[in-house]
C-alpha positions as CSV (number, residue, x, y, z in Angstrom):
1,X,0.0,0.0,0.0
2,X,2.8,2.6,1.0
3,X,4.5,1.7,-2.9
4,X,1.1,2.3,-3.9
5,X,0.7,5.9,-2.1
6,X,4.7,6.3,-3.4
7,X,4.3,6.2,-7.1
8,X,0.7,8.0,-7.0
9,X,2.4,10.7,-5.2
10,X,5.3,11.0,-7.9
11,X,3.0,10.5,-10.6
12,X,0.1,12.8,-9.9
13,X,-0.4,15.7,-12.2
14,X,1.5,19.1,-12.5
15,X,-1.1,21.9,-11.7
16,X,1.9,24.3,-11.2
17,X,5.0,24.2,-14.2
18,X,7.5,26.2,-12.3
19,X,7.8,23.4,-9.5
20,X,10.0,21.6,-11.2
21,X,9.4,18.1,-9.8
22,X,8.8,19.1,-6.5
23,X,6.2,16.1,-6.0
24,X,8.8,13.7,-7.0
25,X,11.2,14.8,-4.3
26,X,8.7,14.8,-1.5
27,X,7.8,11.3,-2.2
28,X,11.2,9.8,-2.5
29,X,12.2,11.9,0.8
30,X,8.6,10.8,2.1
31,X,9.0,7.1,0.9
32,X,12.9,7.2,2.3
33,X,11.5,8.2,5.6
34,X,8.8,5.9,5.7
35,X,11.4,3.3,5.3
36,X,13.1,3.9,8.3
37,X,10.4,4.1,10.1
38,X,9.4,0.3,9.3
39,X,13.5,-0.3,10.2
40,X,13.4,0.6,13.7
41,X,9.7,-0.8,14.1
42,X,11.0,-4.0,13.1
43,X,14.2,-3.7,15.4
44,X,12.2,-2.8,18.4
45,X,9.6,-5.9,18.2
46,X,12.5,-8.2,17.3
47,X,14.4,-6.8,20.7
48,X,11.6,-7.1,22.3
49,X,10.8,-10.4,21.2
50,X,14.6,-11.5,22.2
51,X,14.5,-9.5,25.8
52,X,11.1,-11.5,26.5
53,X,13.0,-15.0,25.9
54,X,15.9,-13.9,27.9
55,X,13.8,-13.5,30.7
56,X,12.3,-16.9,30.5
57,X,8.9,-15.5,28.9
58,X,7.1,-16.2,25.2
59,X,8.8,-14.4,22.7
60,X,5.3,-13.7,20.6
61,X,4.1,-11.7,24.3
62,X,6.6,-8.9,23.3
63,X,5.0,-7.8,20.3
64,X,0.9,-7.9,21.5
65,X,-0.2,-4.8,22.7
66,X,-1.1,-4.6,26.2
67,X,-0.1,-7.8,26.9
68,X,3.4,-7.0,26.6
69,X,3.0,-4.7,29.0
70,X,1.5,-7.0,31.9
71,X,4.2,-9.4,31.1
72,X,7.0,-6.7,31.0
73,X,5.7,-5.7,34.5
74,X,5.9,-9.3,35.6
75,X,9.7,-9.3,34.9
76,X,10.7,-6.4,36.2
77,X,8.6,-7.3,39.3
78,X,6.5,-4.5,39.5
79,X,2.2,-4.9,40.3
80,X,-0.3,-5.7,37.4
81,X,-2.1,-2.4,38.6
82,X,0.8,-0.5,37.9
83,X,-0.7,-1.5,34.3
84,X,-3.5,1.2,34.8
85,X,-0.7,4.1,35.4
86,X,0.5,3.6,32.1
87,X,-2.6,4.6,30.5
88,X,-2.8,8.1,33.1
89,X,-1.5,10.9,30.6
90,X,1.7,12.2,32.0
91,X,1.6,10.0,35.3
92,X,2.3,6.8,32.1
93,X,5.7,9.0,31.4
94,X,7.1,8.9,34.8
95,X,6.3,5.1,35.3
96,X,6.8,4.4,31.4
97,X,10.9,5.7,32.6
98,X,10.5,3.9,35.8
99,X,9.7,0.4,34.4
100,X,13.1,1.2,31.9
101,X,14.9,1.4,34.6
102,X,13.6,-1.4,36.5
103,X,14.3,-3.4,33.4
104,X,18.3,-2.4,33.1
105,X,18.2,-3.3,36.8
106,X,16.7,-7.0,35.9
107,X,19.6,-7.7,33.7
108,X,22.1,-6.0,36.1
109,X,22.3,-2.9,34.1
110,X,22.6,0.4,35.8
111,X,19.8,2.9,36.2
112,X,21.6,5.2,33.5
113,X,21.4,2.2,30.9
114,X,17.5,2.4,31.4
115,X,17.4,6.4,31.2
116,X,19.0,5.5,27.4
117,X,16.4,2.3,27.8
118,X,13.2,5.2,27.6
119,X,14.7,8.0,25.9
120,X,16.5,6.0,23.0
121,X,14.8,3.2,23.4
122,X,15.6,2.1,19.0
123,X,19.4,2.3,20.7
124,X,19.2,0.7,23.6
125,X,17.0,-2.3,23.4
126,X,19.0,-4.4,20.7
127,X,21.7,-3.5,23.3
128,X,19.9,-5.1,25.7
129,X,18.6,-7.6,23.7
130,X,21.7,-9.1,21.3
131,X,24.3,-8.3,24.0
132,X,25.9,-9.9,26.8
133,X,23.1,-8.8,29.6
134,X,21.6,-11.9,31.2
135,X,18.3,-12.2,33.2
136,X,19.0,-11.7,36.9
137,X,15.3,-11.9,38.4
138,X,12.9,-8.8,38.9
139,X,14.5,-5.9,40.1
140,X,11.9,-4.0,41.7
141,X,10.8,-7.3,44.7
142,X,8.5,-9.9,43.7
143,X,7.1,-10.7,40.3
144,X,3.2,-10.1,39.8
145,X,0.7,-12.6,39.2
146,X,-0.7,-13.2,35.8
């Protein structure tokens, strides 16, 4: 669909001679863009997916929403109703950063690994996912109950 949207984009008719081509350029650059978008969305689920198995849970549970978030909570160690504060607008950033955290501390990373967890989270994760990190239990107490 998005090649689709591409070449009807480049193709579409000249109202406007002294453009030059203009709608070319914006759906290459748009197209391009568009591209690496689908790059790190495919990076992140595939961490994900890897980061789930490392910590003895389904794979698959990394990439279905909502789900991945219960489960994510139940490896860092942190309550299923903490599930609910990630949906409270601003009050889901705070605990959104906290959970990063909590998840560089469950593979014996350092609190400043899961700042760069949350804020470059398309870095980080394949980091944590493809390096040497290993699964040391849930660092925020005892795991939650599914």
């Amino acid at each position: 669909m998005g090649v689709m949207l591409l070449l009807a984009a480049a193709f579409q008719e000249d109202t406007n001679p002294g453009r030059g081509g203009a709608g070319l350029i914006g759906a290459l650059f748009g197209g391009a863009f568009f591209l690496v978008w689908l790059a790190v969305i495919v990076l992140i689920f595939v961490s994900l997916w890897k980061i789930f198995e490392k910590a003895g849970k389904p794979g698959w549970a990394g990439i279905v929403p909502i789900y991945n978030a219960i489960v994510l909570l139940e490896i860092v160690g942190r309550p299923i109703w903490w599930f609910v504060l990630l949906l409270v607008p601003c009050v889901g950033i705070v605990v959104g950063i906290i959970l990063c955290i909590d998840l560089a501390k469950s593979f014996g990373k350092d609190a400043g690994y899961g700042i760069g967890l949350a804020l470059l989270g398309f870095i980080f994760f394949p980091m944590l996912a493809f390096g040497d990190a290993r699964y040391v239990g849930p660092a925020a107490g005892t795991p939650a109950r599914v």
